[in-house]
DRENDOTI-459318 format. One record per residue (C-alpha): residue in three letters; x, y, z. Coordinates in pm, whole numbers, plus 50000, padded with zeros to 5 digits. Layout:
<sites>
  resn   east  north     up
   ALA      X      Y      Z
...
</sites>
This chain:
<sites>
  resn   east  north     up
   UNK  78799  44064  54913
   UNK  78708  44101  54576
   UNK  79046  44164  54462
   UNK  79213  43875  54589
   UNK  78934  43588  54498
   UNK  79189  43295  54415
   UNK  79196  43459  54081
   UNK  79507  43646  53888
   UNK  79247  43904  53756
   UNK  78915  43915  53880
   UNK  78756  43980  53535
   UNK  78886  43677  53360
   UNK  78542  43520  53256
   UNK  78391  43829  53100
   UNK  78778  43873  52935
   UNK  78726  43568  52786
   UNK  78393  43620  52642
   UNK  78512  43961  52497
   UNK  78801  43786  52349
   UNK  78614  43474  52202
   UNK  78372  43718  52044
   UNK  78668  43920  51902
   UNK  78822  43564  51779
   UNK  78486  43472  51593
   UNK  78423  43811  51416
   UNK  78758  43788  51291
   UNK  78674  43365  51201
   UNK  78393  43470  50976
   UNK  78559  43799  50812
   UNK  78815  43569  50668
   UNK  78548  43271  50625
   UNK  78341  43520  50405
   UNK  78613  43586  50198
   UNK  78727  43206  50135
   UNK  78382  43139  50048
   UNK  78443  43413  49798
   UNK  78787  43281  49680
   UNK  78584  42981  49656
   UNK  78304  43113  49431
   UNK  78531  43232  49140
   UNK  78690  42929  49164
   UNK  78399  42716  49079
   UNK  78369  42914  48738
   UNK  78688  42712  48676
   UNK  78498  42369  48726
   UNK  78228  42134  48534
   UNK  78026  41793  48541
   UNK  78087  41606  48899
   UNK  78424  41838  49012
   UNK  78161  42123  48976
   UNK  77902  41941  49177
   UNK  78127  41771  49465
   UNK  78265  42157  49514
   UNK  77969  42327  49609
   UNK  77906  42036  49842
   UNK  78235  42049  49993
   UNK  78170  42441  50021
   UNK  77774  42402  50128
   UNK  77976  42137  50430
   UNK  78244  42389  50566
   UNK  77959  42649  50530
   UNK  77786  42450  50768
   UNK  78005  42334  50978
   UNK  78130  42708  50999
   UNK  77815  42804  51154
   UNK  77797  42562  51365
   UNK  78120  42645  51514
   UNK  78006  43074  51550
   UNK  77721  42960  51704
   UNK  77938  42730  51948
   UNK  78132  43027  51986
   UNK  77849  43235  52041
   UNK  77701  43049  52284
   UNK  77994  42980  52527
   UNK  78060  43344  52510
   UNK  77757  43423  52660
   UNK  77837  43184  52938
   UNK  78205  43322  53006
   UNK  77982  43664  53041
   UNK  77698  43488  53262
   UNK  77963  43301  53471
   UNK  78161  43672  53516
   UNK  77828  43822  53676
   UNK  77757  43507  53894
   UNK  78110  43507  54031
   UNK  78097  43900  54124
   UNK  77740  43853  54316
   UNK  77888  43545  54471
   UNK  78196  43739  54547
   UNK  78006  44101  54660
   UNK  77807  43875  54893
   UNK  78064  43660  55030
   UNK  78274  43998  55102
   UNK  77956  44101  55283
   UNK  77888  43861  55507
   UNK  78278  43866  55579
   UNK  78238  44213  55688
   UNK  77907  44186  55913
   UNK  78082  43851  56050
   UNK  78350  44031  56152
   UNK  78189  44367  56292
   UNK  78006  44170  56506
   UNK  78291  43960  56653
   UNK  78400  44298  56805
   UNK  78740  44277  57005
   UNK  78865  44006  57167
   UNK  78810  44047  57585
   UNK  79207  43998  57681
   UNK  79536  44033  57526
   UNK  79633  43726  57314
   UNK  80027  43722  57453
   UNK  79894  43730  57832
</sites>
């Protein structure tokens, strides 16, 4: 039963965690290296442009974080969702099969 759960593959949560995780390493490899881009180009700045820059940058750092941790988080759940769905699954599939056992044969022919 567990292969045929209403869902195309039965590891699609936990897929999805892998993949978000995957996604957000990859997010803050190239975020660390605009942050860098950004840093040199500060050197090129003075008086208030100098100042409104490293707010603007100290904002998308922030925001930034807040989105790995969003990330993070729901990543986690995709993983925690995975495991509930294969206990729910494992004992649904049980039950099924005790159900069943102990339905035994049926006493006549069904075409009689």
């Amino acid at each position: 039963m567990s292969q045929h759960a209403g869902l195309e593959n039965v590891n699609s949560l936990s897929r999805g965690g892998e993949q978000l995780g995957q996604e957000s390493d990859g997010l803050r490899t190239q975020m660390n290296q605009l942050i860098d881009d950004m840093s040199s180009d500060a050197d090129a700045l003075q008086g208030q442009a100098l100042h409104d820059f490293r707010e603007a940058r100290n904002s998308l750092m922030e925001r930034f974080n807040e989105l790995m941790t969003w990330c993070s988080q729901n990543g986690i759940k995709l993983n925690e969702g995975q495991e509930q769905f294969n206990l729910t699954d494992d004992e649904a599939s049980g039950e099924f099969a005790q159900t069943n056992s102990a339905l035994g044969s049926l006493s006549r022919p069904v075409n009689a």
